[in-house]
C-alpha positions in Angstrom: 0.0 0.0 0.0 2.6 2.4 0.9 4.6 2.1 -2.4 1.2 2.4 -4.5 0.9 5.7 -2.8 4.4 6.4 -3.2 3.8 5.9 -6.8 0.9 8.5 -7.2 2.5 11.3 -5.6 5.3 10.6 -7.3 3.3 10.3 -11.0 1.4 13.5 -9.8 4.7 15.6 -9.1 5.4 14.6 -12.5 2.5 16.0 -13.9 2.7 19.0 -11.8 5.8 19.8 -13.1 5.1 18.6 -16.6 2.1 21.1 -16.3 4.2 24.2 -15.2 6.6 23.4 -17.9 4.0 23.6 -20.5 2.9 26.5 -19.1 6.0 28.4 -19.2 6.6 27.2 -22.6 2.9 29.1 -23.6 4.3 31.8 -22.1 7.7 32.0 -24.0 5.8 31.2 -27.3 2.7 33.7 -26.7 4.9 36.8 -25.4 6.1 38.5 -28.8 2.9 38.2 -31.0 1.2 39.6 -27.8 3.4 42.3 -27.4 3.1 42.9 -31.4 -0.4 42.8 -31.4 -0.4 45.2 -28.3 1.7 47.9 -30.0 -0.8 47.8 -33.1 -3.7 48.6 -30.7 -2.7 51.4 -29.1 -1.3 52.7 -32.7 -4.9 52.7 -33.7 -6.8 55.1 -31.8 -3.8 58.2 -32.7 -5.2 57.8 -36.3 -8.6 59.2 -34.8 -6.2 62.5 -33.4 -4.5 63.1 -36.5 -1.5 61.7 -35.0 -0.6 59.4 -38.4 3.5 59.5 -38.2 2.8 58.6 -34.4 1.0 55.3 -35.4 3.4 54.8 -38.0 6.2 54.9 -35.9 4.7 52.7 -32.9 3.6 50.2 -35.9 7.2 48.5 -36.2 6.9 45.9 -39.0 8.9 42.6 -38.4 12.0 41.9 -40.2 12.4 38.9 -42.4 10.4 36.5 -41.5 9.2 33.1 -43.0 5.4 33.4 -42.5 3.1 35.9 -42.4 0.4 36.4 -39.8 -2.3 37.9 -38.7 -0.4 40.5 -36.7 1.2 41.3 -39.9 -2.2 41.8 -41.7 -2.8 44.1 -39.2 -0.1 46.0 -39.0 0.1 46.2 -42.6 -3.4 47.6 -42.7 -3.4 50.3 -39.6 -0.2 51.9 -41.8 -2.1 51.9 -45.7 -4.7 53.3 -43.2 -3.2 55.8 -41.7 -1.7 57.0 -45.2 -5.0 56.8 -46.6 -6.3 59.1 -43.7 -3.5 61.6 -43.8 -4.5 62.1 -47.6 -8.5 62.4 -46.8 -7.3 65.0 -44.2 -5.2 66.5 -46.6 -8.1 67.1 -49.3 -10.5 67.7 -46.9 -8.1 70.8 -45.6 -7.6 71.5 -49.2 -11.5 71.6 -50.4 -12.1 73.7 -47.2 -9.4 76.4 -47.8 -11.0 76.7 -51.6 -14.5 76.8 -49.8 -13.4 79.3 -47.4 -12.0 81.5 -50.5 -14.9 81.2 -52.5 -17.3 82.2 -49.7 -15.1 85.1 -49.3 -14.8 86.2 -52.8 -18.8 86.4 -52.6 -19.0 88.6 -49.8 
């Protein structure tokens, strides 16, 4: 009896430690795409202030790399976005300046 217990506490440690391994391992695999991904999403909401070189800069593409992700989708996507803003803004300050003259012209 004693060595069948013996036995599952010893098996058990063995998971337990198994267990913490494989977490730790998550961990280590999980912690750069997370981080990515983190940087992307607070890049994101300086497009609404205008802030487009901002998100551009905190938007830092990854080197070579073998496969593309989804975290490359996205980050590939905030920055044509943010390009694609800064132009709207641009025209949209444009139209309004010749807007503003025009109104001006008639008064």
């Amino acid at each position: 009896m004693a060595e069948i217990r013996k036995s599952v506490l010893s098996r058990i440690q063995a998971e337990l430690a198994t267990s913490l391994l494989s977490l730790l391992l998550l961990a280590f695999l999980v912690n750069a795409p997370l981080q990515r991904m983190t940087r992307a999403v607070r890049a994101i909401p300086l497009l609404g202030r205008s802030a487009f070189a901002e998100a551009r800069a905190k938007i830092v593409p990854r080197g070579r790399h073998f496969l593309d992700d989804e975290i490359d989708s996205l980050d590939e996507a905030a920055v044509a976005l943010s390009f694609r803003l800064e132009a709207l803004e641009q025209e949209v300050a444009a139209h309004a300046g010749v807007a503003e003259h025009v109104a001006s012209y008639f008064n």
